[in-house]
KEFIGU-331531 format. One line per 4 residues: their letters; for each residue x, y, z of N, C-alpha, C, CB. Coordinates in Angstrom, 1 decimal. Each point is the difference from the previous one (the first is absolute). Last residue first. Glycine has a CB too. Example, Ala and Ser with C-alpha at 12.3 -4.5 7.8 and 13.67 -1.06 7.14 Angstrom:
REM residues 2
sa	12.8 -2.2 7.1 0.9 1.1 0.0 -0.8 1.1 0.8 1.2 -0.6 -2.2 | -0.9 -5.1 2.1 -0.9 1.2 0.0 0.9 1.2 0.0 -1.9 -1.2 1.2
//
This chain:
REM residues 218
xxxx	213.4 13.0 193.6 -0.3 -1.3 -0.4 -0.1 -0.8 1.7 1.5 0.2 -2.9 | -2.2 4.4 3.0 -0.9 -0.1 -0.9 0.4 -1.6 -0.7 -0.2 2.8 -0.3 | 3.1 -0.4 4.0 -1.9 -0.2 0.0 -0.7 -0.4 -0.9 -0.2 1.5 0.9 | 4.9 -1.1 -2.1 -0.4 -0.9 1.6 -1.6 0.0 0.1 2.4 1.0 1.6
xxxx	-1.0 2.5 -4.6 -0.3 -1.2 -0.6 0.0 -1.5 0.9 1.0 1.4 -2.0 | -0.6 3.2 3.5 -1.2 0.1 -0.4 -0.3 -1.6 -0.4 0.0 2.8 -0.7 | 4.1 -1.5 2.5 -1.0 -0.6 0.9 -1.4 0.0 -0.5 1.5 0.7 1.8 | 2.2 0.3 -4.1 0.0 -0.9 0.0 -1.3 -0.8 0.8 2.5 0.7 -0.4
xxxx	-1.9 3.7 -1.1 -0.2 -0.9 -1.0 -0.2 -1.8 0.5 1.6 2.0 -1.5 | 0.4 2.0 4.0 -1.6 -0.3 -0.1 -0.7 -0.6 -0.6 0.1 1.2 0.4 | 4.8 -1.3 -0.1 -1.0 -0.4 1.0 -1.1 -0.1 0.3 1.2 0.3 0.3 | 1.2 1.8 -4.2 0.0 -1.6 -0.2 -0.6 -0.3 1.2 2.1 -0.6 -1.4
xxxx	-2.0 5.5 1.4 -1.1 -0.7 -0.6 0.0 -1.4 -0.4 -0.2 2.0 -0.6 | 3.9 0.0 3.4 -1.6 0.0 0.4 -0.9 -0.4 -0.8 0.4 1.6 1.1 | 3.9 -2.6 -2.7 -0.1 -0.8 1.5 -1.5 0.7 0.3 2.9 -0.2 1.3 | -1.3 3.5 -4.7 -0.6 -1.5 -0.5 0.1 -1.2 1.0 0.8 0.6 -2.4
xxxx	0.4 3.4 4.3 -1.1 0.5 -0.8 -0.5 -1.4 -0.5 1.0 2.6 -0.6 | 3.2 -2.6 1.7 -0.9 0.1 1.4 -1.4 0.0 -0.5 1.7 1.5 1.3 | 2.0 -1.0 -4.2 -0.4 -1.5 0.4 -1.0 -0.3 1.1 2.4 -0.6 -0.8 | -1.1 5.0 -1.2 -0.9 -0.8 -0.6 -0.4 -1.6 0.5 0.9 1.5 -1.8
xxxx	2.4 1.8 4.4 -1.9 0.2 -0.2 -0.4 -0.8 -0.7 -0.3 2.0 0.0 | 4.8 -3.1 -0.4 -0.6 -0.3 1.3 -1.4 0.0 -0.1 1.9 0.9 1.3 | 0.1 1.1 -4.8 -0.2 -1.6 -0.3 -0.3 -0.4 1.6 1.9 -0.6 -2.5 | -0.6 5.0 2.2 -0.8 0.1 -0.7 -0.8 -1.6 -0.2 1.4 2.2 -0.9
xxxx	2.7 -1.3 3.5 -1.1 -0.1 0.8 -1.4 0.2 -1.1 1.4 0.8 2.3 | 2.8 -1.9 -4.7 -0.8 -1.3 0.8 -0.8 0.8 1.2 2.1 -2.2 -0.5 | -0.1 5.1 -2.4 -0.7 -0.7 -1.1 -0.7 -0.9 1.0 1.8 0.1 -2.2 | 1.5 2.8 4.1 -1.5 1.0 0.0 -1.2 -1.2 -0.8 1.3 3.1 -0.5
xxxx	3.4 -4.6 0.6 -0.7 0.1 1.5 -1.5 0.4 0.4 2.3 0.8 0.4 | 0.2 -0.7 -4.2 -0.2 -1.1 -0.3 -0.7 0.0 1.6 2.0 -0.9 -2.3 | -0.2 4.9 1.1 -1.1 0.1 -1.3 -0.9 -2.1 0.5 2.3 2.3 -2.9 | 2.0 -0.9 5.1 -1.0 0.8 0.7 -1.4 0.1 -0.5 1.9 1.2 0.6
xxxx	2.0 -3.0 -2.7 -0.2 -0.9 1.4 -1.3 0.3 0.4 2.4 -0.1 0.9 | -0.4 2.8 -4.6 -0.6 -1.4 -0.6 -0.1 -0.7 1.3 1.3 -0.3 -2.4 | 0.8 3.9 3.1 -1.4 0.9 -0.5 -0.9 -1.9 -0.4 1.4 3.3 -1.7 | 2.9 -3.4 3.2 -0.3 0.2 1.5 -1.9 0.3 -0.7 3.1 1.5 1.8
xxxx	0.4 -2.6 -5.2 -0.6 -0.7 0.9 -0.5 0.0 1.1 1.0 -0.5 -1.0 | 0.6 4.1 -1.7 -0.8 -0.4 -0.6 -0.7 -1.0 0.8 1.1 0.7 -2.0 | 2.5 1.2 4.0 -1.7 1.0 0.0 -0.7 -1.1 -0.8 0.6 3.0 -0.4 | 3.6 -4.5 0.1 -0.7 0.1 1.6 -1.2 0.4 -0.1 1.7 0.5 1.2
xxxx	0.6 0.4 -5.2 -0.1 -1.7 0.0 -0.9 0.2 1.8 3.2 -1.2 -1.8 | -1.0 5.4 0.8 -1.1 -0.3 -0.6 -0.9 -1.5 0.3 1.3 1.5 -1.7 | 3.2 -0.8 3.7 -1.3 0.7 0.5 -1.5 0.2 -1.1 2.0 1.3 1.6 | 2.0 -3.5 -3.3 -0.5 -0.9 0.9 -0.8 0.9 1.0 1.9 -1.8 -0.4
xxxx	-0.2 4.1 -3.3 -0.8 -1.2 -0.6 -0.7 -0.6 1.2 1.8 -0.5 -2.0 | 1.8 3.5 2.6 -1.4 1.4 0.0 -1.1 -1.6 -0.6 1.3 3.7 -1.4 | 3.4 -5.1 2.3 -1.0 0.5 1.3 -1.7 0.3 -0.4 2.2 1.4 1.0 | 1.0 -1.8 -4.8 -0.3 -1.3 0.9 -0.9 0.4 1.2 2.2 -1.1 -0.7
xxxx	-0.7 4.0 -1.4 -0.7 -0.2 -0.8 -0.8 -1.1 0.8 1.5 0.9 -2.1 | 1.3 2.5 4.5 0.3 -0.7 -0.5 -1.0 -0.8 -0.5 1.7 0.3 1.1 | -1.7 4.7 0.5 -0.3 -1.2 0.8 0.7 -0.7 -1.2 -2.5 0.3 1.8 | 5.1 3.3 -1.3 -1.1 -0.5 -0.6 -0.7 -1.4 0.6 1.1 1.2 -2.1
xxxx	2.2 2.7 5.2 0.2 -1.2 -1.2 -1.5 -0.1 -0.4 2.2 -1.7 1.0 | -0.3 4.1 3.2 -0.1 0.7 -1.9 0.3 -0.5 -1.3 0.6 1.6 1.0 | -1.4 -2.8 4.1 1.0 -0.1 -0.7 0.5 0.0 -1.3 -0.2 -0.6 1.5 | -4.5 0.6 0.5 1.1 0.9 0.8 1.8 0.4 -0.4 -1.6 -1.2 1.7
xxxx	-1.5 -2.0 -4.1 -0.4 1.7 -0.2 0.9 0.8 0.9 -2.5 -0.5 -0.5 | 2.5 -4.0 0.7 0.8 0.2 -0.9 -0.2 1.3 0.0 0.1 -2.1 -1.1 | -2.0 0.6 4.5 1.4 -0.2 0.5 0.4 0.3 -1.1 0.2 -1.5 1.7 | -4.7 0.9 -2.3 0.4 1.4 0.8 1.4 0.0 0.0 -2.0 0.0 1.5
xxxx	0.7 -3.8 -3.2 -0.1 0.8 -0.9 -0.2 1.6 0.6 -0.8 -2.2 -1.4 | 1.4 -1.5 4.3 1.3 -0.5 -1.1 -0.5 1.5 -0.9 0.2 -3.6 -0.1 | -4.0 2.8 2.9 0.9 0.6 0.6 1.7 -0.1 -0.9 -1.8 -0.6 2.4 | -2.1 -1.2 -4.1 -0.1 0.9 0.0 1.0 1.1 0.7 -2.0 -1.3 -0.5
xxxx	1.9 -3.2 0.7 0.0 0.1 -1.9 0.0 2.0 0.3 -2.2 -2.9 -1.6 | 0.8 0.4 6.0 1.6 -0.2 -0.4 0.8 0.9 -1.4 -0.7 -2.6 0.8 | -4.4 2.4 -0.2 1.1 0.9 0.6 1.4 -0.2 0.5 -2.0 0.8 0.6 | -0.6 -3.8 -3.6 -0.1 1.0 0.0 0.1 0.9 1.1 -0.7 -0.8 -1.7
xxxx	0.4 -3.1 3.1 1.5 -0.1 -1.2 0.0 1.4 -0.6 -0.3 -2.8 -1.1 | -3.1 2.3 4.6 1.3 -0.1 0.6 1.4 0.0 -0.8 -1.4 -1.3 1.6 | -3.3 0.5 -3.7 0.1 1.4 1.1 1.4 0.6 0.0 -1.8 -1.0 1.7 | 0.8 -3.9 -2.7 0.4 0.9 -1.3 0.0 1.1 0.6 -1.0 -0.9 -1.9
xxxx	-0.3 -2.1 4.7 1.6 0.5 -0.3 0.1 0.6 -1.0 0.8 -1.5 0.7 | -5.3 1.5 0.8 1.2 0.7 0.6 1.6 -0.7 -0.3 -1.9 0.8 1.9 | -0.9 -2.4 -4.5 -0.7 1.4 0.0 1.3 0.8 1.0 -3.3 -0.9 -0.3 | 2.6 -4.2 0.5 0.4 0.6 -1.4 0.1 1.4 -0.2 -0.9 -1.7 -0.8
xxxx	-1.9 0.5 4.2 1.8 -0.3 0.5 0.6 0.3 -1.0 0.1 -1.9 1.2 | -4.6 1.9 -2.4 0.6 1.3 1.0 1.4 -0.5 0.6 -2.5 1.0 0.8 | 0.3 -4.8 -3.4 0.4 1.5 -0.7 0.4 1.4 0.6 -1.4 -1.0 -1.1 | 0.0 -3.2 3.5 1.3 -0.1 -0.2 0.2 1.2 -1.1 0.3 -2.7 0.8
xxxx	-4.6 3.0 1.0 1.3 -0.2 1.0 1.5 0.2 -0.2 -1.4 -1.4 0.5 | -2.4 0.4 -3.8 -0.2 1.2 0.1 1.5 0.3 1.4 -3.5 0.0 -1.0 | 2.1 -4.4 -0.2 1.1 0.5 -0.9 -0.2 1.8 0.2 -0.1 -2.3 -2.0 | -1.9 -0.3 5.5 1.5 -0.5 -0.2 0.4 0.9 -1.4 -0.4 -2.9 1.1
xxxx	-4.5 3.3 -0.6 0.5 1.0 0.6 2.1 -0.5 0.3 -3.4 0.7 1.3 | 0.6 -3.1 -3.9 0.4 1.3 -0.4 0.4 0.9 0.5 -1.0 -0.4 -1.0 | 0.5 -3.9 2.3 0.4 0.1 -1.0 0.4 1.1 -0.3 -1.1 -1.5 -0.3 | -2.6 0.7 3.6 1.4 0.4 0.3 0.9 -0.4 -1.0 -0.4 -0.2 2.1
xxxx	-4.0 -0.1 -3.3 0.7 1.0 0.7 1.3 0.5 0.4 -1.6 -0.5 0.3 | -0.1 -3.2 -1.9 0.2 0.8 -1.4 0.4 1.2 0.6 -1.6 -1.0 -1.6 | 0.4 -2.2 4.5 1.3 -0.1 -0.3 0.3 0.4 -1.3 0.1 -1.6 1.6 | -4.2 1.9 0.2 0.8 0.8 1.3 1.6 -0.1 -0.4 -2.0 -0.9 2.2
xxxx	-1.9 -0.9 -5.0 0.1 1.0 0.5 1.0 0.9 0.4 -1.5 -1.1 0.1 | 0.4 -3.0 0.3 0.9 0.4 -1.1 -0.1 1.3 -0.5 0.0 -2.1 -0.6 | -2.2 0.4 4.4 1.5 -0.5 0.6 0.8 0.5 -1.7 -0.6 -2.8 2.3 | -4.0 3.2 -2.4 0.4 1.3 1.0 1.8 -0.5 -0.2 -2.5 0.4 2.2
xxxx	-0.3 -3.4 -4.1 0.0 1.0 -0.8 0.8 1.2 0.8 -2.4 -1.0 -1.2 | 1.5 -2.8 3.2 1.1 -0.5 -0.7 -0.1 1.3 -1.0 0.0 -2.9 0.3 | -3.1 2.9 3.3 1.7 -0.1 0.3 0.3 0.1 -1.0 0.5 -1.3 1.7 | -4.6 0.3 -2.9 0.5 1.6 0.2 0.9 -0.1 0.5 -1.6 1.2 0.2
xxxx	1.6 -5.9 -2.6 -0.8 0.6 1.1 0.3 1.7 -0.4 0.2 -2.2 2.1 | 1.2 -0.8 -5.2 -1.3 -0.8 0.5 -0.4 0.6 1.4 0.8 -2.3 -1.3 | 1.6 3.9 -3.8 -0.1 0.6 1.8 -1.2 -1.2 0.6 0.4 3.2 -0.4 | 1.7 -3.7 -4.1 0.2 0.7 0.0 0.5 0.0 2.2 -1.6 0.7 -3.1
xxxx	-2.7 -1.9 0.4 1.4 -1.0 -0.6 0.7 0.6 0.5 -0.2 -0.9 -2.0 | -2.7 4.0 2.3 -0.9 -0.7 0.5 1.2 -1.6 0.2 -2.8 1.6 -1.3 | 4.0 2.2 -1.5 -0.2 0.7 1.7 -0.5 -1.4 0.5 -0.9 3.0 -0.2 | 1.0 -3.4 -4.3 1.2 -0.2 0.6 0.0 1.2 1.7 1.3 -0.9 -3.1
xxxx	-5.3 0.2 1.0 0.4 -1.2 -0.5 1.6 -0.2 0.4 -1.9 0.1 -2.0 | -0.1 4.7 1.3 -0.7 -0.7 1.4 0.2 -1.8 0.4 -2.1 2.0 -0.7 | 3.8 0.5 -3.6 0.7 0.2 1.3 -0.6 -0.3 1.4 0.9 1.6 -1.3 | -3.0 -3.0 -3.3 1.6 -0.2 0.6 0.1 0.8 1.0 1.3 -0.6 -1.9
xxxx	-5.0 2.1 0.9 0.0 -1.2 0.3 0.9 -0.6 0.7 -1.0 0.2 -1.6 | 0.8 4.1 -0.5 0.4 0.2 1.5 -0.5 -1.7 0.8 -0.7 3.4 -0.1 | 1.0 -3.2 -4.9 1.4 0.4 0.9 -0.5 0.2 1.4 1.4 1.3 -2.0 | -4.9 -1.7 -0.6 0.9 -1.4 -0.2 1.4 0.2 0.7 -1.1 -0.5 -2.5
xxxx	-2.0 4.3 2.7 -0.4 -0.9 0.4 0.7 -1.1 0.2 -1.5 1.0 -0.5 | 2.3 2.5 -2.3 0.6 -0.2 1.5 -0.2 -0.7 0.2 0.0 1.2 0.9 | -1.5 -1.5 -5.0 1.5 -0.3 0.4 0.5 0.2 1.3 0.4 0.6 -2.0 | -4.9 0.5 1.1 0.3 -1.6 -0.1 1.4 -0.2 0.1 -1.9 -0.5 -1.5
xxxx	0.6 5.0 1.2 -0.5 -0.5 0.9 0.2 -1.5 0.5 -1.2 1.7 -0.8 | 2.2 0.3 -3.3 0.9 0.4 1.3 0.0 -0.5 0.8 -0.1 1.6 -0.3 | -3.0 -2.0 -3.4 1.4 -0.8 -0.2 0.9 -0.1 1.4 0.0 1.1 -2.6 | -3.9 1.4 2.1 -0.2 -1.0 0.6 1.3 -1.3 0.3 -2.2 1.0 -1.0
xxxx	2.3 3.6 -1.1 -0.3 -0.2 1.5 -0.1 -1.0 0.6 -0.8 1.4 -0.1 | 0.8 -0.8 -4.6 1.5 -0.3 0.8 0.1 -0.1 1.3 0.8 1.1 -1.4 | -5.2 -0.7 -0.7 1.1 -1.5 -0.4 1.2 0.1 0.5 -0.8 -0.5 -1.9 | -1.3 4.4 1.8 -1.2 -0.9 1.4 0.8 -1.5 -0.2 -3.1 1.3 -0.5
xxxx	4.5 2.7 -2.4 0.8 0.1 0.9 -1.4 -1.2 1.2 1.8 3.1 -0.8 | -2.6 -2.9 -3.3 1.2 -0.7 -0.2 0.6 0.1 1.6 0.4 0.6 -2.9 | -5.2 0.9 2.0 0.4 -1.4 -0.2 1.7 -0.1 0.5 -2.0 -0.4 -2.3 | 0.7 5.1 1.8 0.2 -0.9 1.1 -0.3 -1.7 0.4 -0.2 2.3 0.4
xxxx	1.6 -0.3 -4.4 1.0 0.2 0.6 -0.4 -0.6 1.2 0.8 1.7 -1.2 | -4.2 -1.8 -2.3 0.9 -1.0 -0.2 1.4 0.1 1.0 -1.0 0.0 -2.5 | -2.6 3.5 2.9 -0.6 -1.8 0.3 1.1 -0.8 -0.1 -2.4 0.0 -1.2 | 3.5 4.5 -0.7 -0.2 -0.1 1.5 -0.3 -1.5 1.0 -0.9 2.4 -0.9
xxxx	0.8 -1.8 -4.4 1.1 -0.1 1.0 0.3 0.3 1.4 0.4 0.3 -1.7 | -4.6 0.0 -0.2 0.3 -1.1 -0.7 1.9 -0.2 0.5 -2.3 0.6 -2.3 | 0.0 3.7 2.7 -0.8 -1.0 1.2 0.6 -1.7 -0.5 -2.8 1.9 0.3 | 4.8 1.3 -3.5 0.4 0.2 1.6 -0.8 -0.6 1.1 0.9 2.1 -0.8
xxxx	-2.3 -2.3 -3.8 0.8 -0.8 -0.2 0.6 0.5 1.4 0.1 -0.6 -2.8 | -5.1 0.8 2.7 1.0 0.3 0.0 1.3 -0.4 -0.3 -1.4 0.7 0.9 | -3.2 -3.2 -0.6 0.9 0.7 1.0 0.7 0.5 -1.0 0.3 -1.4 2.1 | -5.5 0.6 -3.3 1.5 -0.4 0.1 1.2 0.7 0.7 -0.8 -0.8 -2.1
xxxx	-4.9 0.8 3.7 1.2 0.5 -0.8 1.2 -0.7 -0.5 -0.7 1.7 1.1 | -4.1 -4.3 0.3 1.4 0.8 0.5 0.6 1.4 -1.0 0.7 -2.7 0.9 | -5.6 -0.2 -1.4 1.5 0.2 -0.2 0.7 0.7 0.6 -0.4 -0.5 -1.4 | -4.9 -1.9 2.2 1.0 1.2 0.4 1.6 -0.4 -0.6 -1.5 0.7 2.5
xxxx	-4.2 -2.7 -3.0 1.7 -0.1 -0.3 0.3 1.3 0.6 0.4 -1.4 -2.3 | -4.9 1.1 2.5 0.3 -1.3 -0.5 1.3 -0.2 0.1 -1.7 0.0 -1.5 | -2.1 3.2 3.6 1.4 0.0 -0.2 -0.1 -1.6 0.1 1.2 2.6 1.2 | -6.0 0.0 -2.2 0.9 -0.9 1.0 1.4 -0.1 -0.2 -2.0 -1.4 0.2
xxxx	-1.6 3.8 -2.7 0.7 0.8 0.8 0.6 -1.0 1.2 -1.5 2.2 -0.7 | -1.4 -3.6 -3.4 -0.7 0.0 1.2 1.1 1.2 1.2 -1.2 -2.9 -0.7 | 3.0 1.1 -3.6 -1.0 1.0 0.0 -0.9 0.6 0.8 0.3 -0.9 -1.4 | 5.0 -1.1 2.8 -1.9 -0.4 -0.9 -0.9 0.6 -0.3 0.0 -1.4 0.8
xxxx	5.4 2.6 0.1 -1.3 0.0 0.7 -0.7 -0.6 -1.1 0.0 2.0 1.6 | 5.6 -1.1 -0.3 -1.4 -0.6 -0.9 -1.3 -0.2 0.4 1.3 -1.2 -0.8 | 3.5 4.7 1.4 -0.3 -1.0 0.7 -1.1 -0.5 -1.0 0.7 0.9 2.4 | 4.3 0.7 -2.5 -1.0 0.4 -0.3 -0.9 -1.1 0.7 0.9 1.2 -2.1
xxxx	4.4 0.6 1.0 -1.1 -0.7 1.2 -1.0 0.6 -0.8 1.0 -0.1 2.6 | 3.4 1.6 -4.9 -0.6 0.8 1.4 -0.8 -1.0 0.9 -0.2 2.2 -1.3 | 1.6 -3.1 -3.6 0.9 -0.5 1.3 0.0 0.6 1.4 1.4 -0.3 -1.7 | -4.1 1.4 -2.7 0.0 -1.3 0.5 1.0 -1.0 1.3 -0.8 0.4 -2.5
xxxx	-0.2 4.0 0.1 0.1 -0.1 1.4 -0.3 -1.7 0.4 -1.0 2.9 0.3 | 1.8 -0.9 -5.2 0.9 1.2 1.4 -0.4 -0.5 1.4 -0.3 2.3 -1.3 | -2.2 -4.9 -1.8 1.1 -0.6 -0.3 0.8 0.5 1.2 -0.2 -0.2 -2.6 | -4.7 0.6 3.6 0.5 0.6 -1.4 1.4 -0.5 0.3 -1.6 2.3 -0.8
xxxx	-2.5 -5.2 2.5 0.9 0.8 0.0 0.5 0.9 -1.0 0.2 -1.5 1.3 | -4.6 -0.4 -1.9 1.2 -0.7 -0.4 1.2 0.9 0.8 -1.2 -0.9 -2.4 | -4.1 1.3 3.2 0.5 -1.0 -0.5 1.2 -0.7 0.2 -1.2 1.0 -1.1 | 0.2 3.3 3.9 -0.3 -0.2 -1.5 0.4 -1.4 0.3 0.5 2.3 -1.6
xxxx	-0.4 2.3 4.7 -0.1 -1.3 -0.3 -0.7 0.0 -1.5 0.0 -0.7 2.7 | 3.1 3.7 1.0 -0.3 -0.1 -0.9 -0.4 -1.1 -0.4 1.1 1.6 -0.1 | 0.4 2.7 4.2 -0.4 -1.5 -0.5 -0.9 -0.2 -1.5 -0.2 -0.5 2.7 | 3.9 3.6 -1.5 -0.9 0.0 0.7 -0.2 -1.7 -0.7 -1.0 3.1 0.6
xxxx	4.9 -0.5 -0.1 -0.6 -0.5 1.0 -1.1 -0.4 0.0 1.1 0.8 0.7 | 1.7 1.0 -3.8 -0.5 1.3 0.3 -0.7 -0.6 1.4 -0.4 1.3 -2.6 | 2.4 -4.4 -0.6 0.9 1.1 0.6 -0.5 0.8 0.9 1.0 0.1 -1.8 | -4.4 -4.2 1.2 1.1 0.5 -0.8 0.9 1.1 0.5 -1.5 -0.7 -1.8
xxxx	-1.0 -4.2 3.7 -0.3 1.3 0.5 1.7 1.3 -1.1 -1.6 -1.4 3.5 | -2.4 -3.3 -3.9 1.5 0.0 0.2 -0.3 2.0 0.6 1.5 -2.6 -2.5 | -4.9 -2.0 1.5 0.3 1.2 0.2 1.5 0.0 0.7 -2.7 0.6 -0.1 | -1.4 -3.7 -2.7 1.5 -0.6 0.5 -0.1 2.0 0.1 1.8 -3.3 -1.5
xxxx	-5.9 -0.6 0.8 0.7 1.5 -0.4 1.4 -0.2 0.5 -2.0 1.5 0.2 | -1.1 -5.1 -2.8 0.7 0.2 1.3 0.7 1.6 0.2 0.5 -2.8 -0.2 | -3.1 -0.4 -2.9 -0.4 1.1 -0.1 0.2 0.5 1.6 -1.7 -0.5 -2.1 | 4.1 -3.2 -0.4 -0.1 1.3 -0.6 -0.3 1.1 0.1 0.1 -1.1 -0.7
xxxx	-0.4 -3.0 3.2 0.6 0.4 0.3 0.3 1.3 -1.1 0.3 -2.1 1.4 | -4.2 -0.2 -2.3 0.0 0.7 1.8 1.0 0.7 0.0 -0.8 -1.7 1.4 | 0.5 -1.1 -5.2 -1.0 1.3 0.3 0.2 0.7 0.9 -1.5 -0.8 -0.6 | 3.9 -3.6 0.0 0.7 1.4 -0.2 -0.8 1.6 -0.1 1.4 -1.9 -1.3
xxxx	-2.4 -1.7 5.6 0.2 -0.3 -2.0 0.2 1.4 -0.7 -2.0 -2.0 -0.3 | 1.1 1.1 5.4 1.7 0.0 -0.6 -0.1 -0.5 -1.2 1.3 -0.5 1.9 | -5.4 1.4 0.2 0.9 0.8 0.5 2.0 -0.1 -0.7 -2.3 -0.2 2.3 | -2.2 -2.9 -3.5 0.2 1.4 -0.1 1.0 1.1 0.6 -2.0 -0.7 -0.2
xxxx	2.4 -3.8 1.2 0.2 0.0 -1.2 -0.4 1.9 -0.4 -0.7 -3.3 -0.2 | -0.2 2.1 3.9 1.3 -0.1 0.3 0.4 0.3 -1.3 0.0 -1.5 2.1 | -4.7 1.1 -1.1 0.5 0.7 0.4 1.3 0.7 0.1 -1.5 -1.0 0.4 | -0.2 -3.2 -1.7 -0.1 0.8 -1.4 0.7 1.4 0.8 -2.5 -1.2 -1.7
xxxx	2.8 -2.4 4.6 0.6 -0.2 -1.1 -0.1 1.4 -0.9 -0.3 -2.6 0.3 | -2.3 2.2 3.2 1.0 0.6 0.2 1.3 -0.7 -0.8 -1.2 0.6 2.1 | -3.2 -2.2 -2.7 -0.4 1.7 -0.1 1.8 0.4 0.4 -3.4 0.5 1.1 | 3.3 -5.5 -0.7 -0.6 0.9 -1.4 0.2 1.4 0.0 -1.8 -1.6 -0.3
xxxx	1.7 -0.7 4.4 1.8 0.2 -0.8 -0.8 0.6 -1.6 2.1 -2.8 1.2 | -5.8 2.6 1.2 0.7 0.9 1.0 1.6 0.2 -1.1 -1.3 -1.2 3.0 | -2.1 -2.3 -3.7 -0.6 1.0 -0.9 1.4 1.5 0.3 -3.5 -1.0 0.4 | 3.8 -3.4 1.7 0.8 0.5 -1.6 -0.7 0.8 -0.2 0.8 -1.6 -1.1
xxxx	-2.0 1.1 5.2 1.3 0.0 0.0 0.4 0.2 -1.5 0.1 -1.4 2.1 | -4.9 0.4 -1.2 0.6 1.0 0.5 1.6 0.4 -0.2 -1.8 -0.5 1.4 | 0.2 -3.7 -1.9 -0.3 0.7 -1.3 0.7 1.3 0.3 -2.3 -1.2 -0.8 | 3.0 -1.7 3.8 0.9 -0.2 -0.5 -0.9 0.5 -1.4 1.5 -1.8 1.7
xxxx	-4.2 1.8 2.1 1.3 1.0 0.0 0.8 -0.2 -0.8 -0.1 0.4 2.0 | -3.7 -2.6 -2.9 -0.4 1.6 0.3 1.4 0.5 0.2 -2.5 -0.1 1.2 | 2.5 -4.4 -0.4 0.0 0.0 -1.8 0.0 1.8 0.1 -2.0 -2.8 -1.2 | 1.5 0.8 5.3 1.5 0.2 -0.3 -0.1 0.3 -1.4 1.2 -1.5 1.6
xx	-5.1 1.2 0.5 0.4 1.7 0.4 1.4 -0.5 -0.4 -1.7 1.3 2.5 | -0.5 -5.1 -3.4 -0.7 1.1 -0.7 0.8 1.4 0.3 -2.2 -1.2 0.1
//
């Protein structure tokens, strides 16, 4: 008996909140929906039907009852509209970037790891990139001072011609140029490899830290 009672109860319930629902979203209702927008002067303005001039401003919908049914936005702007679309474009490239390091600083942690099976072995090559450079930087200052030594030979021949109230000789005046130039090209190549020393130093510290981060971690 009390289950027949509640299962009347219950449809009487979806019933009333059927028509309920039906009233509220049949086209009566929604016609007699206010809608307010706010015109040039700011103020607020309601009616029915938007007016066309501000139909792109936002507006909001109330029920007769003064309950908010809908809210529209404003339309963006054709510059809020390119603004959105740049920093979309620049968030895709970022990401783009991002992932490309990523994949690259992959490989290289893949050949550090193949590569070097202990920190000796990273230091020991290290040490012999080192000295490498510091041998060709060596043997370039030998280069350097003989050249030195050729030019003031070059140089002294071309005092002896001046003294002797002669023209330096074409030839001469060429091969002291020729010296300078090469002593300028030794010295430019000397200054080049301690520049490449620092760097290699610089990248040995962060490949070591690299390394030992990735030791820990596989």
């Amino acid at each position: 008996m009390q289950s027949l009672r509640f299962r009347h109860t219950a449809a009487i319930l979806a019933l009333t909140l059927c028509v309920v629902l039906s009233l509220c979203f049949s086209p009566e209702a929604i016609a007699k929906r206010i809608k307010c927008w706010t015109n040039d002067e700011g103020v607020r303005e309601c009616g029915n039907v938007v007016p066309p001039k501000y139909s792109q401003q936002g507006h909001k919908e109330f029920s007769k009852r003064g309950f908010t049914v809908s809210s529209q936005k404003r339309a963006k702007t054709k510059e809020e509209l390119e603004a959105e679309r740049k920093t979309k474009q620049e968030a895709t490239e970022r990401e783009r970037r991002n992932a490309q390091l990523a994949r690259e600083q992959a490989a290289k942690d893949r050949v550090l790891l193949d590569t070097f099976t202990t920190e000796e072995d990273l230091i020991l090559a290290h040490q012999g990139r080192v000295a490498a450079i510091d041998s060709h930087i060596n043997h370039t200052r030998q280069i350097v001072e003989g050249l030195k030594r050729g030019l003031s030979e070059l140089r002294a021949q071309a005092a002896g011609e001046e003294r002797s109230g002669k023209a330096i000789p074409e030839s001469l005046h060429n091969k002291i140029l020729s010296a300078k130039r090469r002593i300028s090209e030794n010295l430019t190549f000397i200054s080049e490899r301690h520049s490449a020393k620092a760097d290699l130093d610089g990248q040995f510290q962060a490949d070591l830290e690299r390394y030992r981060r990735l030791k820990r971690t596989n």
